[in-house]
N, CA, C and O atoms as a GROMACS GRO file, in nm:
protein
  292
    1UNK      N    1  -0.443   0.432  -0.671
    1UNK     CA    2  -0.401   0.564  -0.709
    1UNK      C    3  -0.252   0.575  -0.676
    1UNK      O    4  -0.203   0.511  -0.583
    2UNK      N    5  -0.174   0.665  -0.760
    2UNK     CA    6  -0.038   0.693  -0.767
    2UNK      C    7   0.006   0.825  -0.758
    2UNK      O    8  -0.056   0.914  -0.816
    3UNK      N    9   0.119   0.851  -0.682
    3UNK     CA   10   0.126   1.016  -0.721
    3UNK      C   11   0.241   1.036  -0.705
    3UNK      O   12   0.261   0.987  -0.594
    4UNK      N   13   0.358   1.085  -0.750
    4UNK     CA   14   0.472   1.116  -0.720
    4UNK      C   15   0.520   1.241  -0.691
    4UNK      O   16   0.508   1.321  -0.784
    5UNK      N   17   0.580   1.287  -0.576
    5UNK     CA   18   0.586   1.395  -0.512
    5UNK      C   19   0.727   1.450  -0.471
    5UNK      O   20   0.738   1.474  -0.350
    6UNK      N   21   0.841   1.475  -0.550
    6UNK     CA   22   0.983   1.515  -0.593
    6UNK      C   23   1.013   1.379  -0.574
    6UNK      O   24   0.936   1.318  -0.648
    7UNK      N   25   1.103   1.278  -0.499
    7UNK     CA   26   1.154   1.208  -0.509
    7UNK      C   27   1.062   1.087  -0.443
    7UNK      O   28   1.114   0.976  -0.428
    8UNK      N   29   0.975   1.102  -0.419
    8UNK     CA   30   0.857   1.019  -0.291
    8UNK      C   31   0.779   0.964  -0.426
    8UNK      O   32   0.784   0.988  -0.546
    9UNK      N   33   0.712   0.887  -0.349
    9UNK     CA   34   0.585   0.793  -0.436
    9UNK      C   35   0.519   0.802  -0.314
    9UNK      O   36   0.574   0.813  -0.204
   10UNK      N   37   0.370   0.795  -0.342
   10UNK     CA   38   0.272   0.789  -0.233
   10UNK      C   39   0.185   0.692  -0.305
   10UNK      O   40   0.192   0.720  -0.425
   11UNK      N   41   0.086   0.564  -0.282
   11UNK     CA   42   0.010   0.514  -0.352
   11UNK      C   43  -0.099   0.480  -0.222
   11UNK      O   44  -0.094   0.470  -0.099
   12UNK      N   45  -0.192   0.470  -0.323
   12UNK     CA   46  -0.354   0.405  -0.233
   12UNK      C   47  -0.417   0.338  -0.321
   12UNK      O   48  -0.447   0.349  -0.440
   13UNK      N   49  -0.435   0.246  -0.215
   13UNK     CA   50  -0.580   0.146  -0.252
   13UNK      C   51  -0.640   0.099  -0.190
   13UNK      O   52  -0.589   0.007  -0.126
   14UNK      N   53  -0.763   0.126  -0.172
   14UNK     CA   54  -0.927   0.081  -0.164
   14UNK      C   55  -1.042   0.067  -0.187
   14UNK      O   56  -1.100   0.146  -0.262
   15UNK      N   57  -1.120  -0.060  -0.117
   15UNK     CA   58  -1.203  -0.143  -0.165
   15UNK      C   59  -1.260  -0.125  -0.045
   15UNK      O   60  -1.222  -0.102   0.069
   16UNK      N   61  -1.400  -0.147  -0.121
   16UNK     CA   62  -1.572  -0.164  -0.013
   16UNK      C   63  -1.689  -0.264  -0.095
   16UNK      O   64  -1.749  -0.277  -0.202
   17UNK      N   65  -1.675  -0.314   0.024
   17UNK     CA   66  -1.830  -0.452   0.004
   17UNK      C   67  -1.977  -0.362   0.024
   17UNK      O   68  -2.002  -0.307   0.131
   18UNK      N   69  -2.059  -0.356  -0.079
   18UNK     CA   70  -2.153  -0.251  -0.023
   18UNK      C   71  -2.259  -0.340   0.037
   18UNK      O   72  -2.350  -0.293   0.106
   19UNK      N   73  -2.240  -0.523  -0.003
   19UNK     CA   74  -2.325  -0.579   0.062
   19UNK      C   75  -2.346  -0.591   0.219
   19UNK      O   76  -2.449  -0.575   0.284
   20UNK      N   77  -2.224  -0.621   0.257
   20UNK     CA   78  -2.189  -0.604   0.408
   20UNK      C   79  -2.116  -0.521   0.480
   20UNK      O   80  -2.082  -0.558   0.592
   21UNK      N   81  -2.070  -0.366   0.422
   21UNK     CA   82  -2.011  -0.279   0.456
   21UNK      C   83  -1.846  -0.272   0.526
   21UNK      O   84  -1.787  -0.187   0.592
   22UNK      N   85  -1.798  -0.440   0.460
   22UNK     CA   86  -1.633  -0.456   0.514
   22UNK      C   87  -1.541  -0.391   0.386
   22UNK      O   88  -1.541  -0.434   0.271
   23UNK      N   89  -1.457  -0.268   0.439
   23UNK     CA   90  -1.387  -0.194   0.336
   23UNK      C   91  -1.212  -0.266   0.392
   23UNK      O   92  -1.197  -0.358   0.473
   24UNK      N   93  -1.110  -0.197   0.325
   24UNK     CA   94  -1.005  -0.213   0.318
   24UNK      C   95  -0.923  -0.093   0.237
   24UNK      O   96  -0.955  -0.037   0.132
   25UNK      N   97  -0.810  -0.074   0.316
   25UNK     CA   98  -0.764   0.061   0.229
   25UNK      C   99  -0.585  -0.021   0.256
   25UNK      O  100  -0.555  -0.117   0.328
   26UNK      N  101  -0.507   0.053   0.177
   26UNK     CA  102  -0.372   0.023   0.172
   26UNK      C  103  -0.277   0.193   0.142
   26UNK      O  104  -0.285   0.254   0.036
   27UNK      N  105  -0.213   0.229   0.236
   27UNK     CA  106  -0.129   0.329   0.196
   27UNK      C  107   0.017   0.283   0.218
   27UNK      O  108   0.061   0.209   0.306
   28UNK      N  109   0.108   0.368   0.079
   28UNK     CA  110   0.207   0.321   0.067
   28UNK      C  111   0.293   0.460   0.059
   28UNK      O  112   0.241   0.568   0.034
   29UNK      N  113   0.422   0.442   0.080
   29UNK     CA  114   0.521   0.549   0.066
   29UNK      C  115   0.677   0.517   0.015
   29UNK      O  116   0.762   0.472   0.091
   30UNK      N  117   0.696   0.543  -0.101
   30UNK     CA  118   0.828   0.472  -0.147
   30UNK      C  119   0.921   0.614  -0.164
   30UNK      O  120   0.891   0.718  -0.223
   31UNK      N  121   1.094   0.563  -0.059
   31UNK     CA  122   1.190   0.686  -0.080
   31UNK      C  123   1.250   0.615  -0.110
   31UNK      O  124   1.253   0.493  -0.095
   32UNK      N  125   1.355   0.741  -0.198
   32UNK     CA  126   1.512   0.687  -0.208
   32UNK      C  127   1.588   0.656  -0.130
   32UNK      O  128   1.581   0.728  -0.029
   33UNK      N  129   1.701   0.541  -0.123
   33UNK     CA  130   1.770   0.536  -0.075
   33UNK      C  131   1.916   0.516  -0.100
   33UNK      O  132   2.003   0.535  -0.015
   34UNK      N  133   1.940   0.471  -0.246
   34UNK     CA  134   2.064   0.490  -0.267
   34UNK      C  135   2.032   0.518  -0.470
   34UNK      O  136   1.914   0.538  -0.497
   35UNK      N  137   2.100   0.517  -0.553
   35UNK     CA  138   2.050   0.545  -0.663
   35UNK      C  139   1.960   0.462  -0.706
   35UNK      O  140   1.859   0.523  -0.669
   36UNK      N  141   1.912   0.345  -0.768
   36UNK     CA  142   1.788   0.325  -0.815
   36UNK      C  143   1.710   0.246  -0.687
   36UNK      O  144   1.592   0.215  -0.695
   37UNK      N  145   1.811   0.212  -0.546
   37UNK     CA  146   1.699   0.151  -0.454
   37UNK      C  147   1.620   0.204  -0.391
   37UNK      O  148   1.674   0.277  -0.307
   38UNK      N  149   1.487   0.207  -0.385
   38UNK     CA  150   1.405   0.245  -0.326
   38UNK      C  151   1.377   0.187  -0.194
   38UNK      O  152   1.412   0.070  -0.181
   39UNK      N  153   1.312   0.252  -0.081
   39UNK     CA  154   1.245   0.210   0.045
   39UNK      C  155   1.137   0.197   0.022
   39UNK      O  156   1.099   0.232  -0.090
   40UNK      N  157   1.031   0.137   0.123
   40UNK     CA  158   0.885   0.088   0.101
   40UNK      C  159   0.786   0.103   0.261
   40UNK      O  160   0.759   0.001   0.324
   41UNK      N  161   0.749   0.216   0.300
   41UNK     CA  162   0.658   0.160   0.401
   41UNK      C  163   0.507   0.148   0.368
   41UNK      O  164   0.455   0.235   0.298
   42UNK      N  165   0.425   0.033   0.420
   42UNK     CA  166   0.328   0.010   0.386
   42UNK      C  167   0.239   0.011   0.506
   42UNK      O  168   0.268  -0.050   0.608
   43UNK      N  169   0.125   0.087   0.491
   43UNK     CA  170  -0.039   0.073   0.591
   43UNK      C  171  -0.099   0.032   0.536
   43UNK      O  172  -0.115   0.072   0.420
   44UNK      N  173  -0.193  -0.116   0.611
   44UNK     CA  174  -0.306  -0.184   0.618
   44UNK      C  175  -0.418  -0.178   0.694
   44UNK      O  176  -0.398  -0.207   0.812
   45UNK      N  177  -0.546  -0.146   0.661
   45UNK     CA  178  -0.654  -0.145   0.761
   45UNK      C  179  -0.780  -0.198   0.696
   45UNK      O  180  -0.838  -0.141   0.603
   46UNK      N  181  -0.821  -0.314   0.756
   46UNK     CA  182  -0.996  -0.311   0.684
   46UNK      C  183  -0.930  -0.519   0.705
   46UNK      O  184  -0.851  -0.586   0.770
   47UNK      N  185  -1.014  -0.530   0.617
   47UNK     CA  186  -1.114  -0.670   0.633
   47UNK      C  187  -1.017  -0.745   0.445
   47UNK      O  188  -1.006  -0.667   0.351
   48UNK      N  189  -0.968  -0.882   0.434
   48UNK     CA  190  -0.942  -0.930   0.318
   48UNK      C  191  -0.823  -0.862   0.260
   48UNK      O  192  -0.806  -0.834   0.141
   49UNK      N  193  -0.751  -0.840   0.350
   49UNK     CA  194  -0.576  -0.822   0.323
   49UNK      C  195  -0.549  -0.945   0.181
   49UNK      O  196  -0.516  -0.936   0.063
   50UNK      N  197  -0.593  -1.084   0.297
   50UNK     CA  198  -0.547  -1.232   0.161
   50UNK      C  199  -0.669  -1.310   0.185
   50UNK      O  200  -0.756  -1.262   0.257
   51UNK      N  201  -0.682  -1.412   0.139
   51UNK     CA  202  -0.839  -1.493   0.147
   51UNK      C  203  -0.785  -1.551   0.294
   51UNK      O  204  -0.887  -1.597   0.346
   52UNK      N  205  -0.696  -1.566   0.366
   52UNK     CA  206  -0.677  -1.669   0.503
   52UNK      C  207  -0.781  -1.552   0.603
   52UNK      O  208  -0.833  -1.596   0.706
   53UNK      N  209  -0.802  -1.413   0.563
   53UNK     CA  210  -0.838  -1.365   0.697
   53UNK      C  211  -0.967  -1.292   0.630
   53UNK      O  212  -1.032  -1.209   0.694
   54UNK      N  213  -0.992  -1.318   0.533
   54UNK     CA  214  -1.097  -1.235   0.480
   54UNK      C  215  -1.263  -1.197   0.579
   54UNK      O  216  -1.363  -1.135   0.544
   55UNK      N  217  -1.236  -1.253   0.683
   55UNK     CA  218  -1.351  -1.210   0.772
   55UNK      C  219  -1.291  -1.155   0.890
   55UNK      O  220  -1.368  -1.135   0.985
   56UNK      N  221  -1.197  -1.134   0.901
   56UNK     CA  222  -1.152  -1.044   1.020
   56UNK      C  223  -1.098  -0.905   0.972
   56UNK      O  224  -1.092  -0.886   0.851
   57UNK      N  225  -1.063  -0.820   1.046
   57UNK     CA  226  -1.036  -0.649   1.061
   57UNK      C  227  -0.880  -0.665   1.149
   57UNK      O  228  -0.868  -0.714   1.262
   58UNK      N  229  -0.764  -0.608   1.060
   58UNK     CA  230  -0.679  -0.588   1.101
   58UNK      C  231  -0.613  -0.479   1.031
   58UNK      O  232  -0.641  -0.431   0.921
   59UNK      N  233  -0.507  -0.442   1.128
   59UNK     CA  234  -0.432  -0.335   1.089
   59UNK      C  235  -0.263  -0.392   1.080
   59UNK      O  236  -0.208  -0.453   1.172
   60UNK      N  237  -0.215  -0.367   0.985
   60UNK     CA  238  -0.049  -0.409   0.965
   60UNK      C  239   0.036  -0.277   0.951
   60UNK      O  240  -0.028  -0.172   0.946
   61UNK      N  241   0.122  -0.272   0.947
   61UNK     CA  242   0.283  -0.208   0.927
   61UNK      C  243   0.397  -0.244   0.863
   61UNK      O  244   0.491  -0.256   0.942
   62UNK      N  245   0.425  -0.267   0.746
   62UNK     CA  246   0.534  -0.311   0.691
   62UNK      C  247   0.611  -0.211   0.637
   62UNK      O  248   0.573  -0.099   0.603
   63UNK      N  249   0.756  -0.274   0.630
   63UNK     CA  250   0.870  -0.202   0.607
   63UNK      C  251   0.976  -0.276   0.498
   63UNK      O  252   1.003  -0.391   0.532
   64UNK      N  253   1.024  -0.242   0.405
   64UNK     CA  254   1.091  -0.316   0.284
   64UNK      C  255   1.126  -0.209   0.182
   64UNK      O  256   1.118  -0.086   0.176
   65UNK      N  257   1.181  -0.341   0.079
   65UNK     CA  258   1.257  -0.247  -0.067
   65UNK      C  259   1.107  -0.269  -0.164
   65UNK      O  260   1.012  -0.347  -0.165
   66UNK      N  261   1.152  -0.147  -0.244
   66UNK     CA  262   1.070  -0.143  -0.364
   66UNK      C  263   1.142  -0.231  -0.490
   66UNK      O  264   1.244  -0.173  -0.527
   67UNK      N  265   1.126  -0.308  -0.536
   67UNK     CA  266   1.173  -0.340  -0.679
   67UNK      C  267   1.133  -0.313  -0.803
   67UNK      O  268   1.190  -0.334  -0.910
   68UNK      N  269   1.036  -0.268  -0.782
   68UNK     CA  270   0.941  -0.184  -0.883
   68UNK      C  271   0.895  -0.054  -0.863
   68UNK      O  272   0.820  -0.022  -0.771
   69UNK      N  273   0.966   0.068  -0.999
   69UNK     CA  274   0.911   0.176  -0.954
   69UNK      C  275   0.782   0.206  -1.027
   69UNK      O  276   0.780   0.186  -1.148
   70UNK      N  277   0.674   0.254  -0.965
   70UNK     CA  278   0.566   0.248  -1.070
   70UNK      C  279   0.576   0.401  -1.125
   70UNK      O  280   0.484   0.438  -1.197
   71UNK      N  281   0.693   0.502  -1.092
   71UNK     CA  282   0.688   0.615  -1.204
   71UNK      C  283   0.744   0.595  -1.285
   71UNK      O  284   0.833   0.679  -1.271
   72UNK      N  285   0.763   0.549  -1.360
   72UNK     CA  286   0.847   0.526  -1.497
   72UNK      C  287   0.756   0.626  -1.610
   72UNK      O  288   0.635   0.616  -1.630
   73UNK      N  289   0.851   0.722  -1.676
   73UNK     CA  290   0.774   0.799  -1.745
   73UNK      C  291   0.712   0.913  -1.701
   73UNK      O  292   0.641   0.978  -1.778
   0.00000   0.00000   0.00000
């Protein structure tokens, strides 16, 4: 999901195993920072971030540029 909120982007995504009840969610927040560069902070929580950890439960924090805006339009 996507939503743009005056100059902000907010996005989510998540996923659930209903066989074994391991979910995963991703929240994102993209600002401006200078004319078309954007900022990027990202939340991770749940189980299968990438296939190396797909049976463990972690939580991440990342911080970066956007190179892609997904409001276009």
């Amino acid at each position: 999901m996507v939503y743009k909120w005056q100059n902000y982007g907010l996005l989510f995504k998540g996923r659930e195993s209903f066989k074994n009840h391991k979910s995963y969610m991703e929240l994102g927040v993209t600002f401006p920072i200078f004319e078309r560069l954007k900022g990027y902070i990202q939340y991770t929580n749940g189980y299968g971030e990438s296939m190396i950890d797909y049976s463990h439960s972690q939580q991440t924090i990342g911080i970066g540029f956007s190179l892609t805006d997904y409001f276009q339009g």
